[in-house]
C-alpha positions as CSV (number, residue, x, y, z in Angstrom):
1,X,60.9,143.3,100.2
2,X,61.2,140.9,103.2
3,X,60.0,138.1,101.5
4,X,62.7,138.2,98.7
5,X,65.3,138.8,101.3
6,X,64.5,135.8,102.9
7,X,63.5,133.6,99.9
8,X,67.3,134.7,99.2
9,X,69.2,134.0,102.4
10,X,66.9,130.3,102.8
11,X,68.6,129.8,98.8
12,X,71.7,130.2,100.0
13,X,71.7,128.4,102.9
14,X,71.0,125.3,100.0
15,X,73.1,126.1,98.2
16,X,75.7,126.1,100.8
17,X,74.3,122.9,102.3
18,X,74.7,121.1,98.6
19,X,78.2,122.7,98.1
20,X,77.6,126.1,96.1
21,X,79.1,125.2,92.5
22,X,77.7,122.6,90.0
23,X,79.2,118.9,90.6
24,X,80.2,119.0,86.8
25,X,82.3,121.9,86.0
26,X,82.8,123.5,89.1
27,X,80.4,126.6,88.2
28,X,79.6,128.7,91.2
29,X,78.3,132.0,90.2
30,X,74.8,131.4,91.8
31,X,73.1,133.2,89.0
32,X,73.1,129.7,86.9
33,X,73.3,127.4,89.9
34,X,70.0,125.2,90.0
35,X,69.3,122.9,92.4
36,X,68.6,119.5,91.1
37,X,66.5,116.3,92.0
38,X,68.7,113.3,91.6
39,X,66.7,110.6,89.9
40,X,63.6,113.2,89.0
41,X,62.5,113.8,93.0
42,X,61.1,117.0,91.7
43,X,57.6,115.7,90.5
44,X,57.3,113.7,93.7
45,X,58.3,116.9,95.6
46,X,55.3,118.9,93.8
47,X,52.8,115.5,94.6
48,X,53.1,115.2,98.0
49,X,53.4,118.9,98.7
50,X,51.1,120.3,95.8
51,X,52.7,123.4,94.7
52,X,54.7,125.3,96.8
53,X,56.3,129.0,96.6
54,X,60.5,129.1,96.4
55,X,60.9,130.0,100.4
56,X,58.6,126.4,101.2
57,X,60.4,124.7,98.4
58,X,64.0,126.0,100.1
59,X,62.9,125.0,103.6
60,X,61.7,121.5,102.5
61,X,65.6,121.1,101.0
62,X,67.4,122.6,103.7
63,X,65.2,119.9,106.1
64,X,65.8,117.1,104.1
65,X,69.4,118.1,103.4
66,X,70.0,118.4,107.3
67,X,68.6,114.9,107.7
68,X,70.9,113.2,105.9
69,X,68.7,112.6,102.1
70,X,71.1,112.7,99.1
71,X,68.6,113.3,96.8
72,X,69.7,116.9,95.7
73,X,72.6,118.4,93.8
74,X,73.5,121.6,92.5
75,X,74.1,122.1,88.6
76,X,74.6,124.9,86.7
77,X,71.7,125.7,83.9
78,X,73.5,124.1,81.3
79,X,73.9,120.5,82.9
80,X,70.9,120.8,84.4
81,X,69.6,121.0,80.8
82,X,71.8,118.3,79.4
83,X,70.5,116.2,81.9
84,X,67.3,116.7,81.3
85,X,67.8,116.1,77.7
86,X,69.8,112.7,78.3
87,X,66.8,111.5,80.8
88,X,64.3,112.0,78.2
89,X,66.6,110.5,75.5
90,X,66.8,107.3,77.9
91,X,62.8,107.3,78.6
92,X,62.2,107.2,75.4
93,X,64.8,104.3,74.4
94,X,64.0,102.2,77.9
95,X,61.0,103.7,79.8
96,X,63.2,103.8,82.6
97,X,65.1,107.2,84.0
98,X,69.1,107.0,84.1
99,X,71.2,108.1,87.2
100,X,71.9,111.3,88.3
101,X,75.9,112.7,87.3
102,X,77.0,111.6,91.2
């Protein structure tokens, strides 16, 4: 459909705007590539903006990425799950978040 289409060409215009492979290992098959919100910008993303469909999400990135914000990376699924892990590891020791990998 046209939607997917374009919910695909708007992806990888992110993913070409945040370097299209994961800033750990170098992954780039864009099948695992996730984008991911340095410091935990995602649940911030969802308040200001409620929820919001993949194309919104995509165009909101591409805006921000344009203007200059650092506050996206690309990771593949498996260090975008370590991370995870690692943050809640951290929140649980310190009630604070750690830094992102950069």
């Amino acid at each position: 459909s046209w939607a997917r289409k374009r919910n695909q060409e708007l992806k990888k215009e992110v993913f070409n705007l945040l370097g299209e492979k994961c800033i750990v290992c170098g992954e780039s098959d864009i099948r695992c590539l996730q984008i991911d919100h340095i410091n935990n910008g995602g649940h911030k993303l969802r308040l200001n903006n409620g929820t919001i469909g993949s194309a919104q999400f995509y165009r909101v990135v591409i805006k921000e990425v344009k203007n200059g914000t650092k506050d996206y990376q690309l990771l593949c699924a498996n260090h975008n799950w370590i991370k995870r892990a690692e943050y809640e590891e951290e929140y649980r020791r310190n009630n604070k978040w750690i830094k992102s990998y950069q």
